[in-house]
N, CA and C of each residue as an Amber inpcrd file, in Angstrom:
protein
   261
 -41.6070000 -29.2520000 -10.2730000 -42.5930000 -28.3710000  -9.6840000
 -43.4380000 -27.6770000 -10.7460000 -42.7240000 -27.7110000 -12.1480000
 -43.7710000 -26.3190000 -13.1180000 -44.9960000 -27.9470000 -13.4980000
 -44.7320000 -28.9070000 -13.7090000 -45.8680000 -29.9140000 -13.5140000
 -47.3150000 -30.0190000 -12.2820000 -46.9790000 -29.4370000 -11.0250000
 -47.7300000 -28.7610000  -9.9490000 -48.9250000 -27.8270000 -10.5710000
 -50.0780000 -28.2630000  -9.8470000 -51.1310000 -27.6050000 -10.3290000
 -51.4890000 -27.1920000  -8.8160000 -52.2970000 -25.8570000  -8.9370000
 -53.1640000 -25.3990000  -7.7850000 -53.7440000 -26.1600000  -6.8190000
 -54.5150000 -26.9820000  -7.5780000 -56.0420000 -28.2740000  -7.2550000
 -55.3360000 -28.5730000  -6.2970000 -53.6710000 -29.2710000  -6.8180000
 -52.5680000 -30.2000000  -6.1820000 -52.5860000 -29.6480000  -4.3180000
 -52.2230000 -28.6930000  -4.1030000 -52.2580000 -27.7130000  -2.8750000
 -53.4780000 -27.1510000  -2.3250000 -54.5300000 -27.0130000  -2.9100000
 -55.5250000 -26.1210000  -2.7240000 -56.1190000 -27.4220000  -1.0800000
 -56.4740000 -26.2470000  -0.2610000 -57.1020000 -26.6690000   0.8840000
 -58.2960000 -27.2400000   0.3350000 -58.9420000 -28.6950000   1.3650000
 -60.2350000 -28.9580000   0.7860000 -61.0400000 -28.3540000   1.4790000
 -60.9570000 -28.0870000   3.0960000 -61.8560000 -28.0760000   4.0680000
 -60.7930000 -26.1320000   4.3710000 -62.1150000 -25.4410000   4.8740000
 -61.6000000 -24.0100000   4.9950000 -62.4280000 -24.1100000   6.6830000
 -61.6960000 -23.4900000   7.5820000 -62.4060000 -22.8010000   8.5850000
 -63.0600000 -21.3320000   8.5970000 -64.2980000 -21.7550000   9.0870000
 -65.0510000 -20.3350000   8.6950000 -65.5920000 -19.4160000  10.1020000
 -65.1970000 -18.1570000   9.9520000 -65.5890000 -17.7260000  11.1130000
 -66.5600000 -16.1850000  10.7100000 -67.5670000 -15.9700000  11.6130000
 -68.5520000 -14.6680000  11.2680000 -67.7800000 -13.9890000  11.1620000
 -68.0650000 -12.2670000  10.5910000 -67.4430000 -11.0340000  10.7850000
 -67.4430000 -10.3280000  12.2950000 -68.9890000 -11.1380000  12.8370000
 -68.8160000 -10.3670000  14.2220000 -68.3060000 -10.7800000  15.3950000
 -67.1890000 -11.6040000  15.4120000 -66.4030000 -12.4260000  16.2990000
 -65.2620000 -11.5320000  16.5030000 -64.7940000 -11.7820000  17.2650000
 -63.4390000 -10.7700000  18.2080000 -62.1270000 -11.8260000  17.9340000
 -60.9100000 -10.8130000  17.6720000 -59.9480000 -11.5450000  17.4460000
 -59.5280000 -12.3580000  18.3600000 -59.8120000 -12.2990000  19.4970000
 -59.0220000 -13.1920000  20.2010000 -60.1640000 -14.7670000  20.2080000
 -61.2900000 -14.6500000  19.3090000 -62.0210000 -15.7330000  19.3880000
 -61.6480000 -16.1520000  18.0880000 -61.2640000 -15.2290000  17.2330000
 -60.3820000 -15.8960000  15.8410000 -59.0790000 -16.9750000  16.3230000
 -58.2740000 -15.7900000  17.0920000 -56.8740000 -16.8690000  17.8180000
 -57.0610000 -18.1810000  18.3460000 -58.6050000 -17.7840000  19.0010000
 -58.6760000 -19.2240000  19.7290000 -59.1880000 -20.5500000  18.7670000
 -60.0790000 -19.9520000  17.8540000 -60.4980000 -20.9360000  16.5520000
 -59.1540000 -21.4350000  15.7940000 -58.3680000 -20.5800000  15.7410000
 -57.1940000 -21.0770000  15.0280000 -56.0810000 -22.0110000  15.3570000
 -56.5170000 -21.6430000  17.0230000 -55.5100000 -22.0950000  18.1000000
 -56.1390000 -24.0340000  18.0930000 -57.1820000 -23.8570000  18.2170000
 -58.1850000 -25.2020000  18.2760000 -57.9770000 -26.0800000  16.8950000
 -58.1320000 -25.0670000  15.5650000 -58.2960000 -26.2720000  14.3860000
 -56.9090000 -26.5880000  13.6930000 -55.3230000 -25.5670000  14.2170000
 -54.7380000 -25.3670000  13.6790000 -54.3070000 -24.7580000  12.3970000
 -55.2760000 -23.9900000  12.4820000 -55.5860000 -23.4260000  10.9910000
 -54.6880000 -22.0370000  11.0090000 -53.9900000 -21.6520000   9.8950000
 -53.6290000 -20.0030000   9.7930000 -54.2010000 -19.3300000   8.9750000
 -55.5840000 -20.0850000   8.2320000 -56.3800000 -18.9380000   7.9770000
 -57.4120000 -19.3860000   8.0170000 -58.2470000 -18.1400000   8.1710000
 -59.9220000 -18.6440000   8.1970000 -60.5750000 -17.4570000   7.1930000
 -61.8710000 -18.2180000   6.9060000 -62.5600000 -17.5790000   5.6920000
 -63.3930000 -16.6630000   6.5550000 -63.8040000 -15.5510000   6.4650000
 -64.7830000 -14.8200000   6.9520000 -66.3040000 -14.7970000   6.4260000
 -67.4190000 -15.6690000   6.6480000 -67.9520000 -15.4350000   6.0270000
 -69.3680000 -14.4670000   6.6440000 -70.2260000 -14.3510000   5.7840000
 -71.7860000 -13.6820000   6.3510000 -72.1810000 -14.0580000   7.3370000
 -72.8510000 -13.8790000   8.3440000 -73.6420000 -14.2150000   9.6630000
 -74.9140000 -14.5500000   8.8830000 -75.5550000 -14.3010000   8.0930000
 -76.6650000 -14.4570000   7.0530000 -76.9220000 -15.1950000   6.1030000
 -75.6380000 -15.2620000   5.6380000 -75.7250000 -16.5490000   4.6620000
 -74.1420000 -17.0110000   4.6800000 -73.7160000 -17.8430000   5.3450000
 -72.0760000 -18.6730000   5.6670000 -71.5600000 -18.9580000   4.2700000
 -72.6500000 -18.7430000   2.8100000 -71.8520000 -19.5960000   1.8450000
 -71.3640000 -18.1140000   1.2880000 -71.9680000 -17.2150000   1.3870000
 -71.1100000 -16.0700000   1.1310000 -70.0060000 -15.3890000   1.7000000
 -68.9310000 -15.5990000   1.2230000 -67.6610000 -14.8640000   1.1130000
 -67.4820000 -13.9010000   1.3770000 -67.1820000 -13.2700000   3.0390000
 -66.6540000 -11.5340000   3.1030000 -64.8000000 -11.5680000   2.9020000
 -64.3370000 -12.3980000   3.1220000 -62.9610000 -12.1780000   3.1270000
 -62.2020000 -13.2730000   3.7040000 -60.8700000 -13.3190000   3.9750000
 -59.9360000 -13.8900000   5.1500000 -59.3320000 -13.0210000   5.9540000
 -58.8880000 -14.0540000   6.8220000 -57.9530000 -13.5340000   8.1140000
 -57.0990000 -14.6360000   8.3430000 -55.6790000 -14.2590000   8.2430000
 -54.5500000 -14.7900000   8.5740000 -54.2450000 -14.7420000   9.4770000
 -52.9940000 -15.8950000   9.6900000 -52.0470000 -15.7050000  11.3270000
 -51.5000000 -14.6390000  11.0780000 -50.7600000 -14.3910000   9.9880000
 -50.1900000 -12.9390000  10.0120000 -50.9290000 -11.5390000  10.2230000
 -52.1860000 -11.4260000   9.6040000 -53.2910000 -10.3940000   9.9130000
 -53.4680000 -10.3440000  11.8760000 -53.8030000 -11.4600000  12.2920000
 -53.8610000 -11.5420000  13.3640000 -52.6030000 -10.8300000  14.5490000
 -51.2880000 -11.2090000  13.8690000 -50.6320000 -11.1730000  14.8040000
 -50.3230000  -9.4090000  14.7340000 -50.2950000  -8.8910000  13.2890000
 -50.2180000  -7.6170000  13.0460000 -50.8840000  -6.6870000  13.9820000
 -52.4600000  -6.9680000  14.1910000 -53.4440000  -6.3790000  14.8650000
 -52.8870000  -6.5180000  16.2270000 -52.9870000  -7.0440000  16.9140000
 -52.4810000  -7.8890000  18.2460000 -50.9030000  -6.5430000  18.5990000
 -49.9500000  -6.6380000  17.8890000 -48.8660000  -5.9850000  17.8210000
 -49.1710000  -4.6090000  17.9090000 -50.0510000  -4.2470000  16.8500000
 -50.7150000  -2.7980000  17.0140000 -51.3390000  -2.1420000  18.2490000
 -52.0170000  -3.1640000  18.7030000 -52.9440000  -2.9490000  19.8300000
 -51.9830000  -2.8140000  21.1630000 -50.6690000  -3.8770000  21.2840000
 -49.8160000  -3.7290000  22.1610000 -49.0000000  -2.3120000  21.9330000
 -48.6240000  -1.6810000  21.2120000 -48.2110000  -0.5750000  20.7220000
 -48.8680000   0.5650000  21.3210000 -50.3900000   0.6160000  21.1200000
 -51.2550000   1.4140000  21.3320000 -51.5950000   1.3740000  23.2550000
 -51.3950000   0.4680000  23.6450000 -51.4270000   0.5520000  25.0000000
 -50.3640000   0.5350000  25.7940000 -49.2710000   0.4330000  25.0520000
 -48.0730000   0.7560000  25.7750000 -47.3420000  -0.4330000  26.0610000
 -46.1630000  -0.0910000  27.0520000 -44.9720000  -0.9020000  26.8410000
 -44.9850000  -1.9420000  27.9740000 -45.9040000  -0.9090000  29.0000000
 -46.4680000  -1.9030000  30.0720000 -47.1990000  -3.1340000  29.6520000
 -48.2090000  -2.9390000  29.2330000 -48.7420000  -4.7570000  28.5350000
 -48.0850000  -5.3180000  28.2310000 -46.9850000  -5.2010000  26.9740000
 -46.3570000  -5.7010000  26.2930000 -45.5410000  -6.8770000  27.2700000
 -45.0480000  -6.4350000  28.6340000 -44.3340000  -7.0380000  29.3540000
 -45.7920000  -8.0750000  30.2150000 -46.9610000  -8.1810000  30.1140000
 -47.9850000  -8.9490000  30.8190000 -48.5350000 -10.5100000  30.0620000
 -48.0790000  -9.8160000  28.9310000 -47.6220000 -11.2530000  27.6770000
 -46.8600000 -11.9990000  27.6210000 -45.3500000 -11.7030000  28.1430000
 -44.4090000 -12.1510000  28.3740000 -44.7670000 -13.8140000  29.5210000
 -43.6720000 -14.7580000  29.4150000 -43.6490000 -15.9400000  30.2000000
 -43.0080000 -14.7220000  31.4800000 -43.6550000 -15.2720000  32.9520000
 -42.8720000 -15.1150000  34.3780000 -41.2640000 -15.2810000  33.4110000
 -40.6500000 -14.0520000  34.5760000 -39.3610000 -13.8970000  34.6030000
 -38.6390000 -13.1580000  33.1120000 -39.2810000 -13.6820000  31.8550000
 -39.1360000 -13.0650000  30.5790000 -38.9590000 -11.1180000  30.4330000
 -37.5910000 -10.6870000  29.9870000 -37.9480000  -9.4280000  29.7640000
 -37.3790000  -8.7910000  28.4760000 -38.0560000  -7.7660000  28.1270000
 -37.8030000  -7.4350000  26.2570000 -36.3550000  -6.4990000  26.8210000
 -35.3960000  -6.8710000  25.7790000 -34.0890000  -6.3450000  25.5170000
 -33.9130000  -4.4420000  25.9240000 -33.4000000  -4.3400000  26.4640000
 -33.1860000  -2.8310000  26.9540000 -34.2800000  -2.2300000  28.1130000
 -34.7890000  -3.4950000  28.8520000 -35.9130000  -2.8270000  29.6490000
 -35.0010000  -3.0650000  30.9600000
């Protein structure tokens, strides 16, 4: 493995998504290309670089947001019949 170079791993093709897209249109881009990350780029110019967003970024937010609205949603996510431990 210390013979392994970057190049070796490095993605060729990146999925790119605007800044002004909504996460759940990130999930669904991700959901579609299989991708767990996407590049964020400019709405103005796509070859410029604002950042990434991960599956993990994603799922963090998502978790937060269920948090923030309570315990009720949390259970509207769930599969029929599914229930979280101590409810």
């Amino acid at each position: 493995a210390s013979g392994l170079r970057l190049a070796d791993l490095a993605r060729r093709v990146m999925v790119a998504i605007p800044p002004d897209r909504t996460l759940r249109e990130a999930a669904e881009l991700m959901a579609q290309t299989r991708a767990d990350v996407l590049v964020v780029t400019a709405a103005e110019d796509p070859s410029r670089l604002l950042g990434v967003l991960t599956l993990r970024d994603l799922l963090q937010a998502h978790g937060e947001h269920l948090e923030s609205a309570g315990r009720r949603e949390a259970f509207e996510v769930l599969p029929a019949g599914w229930k979280l431990p101590g409810a």
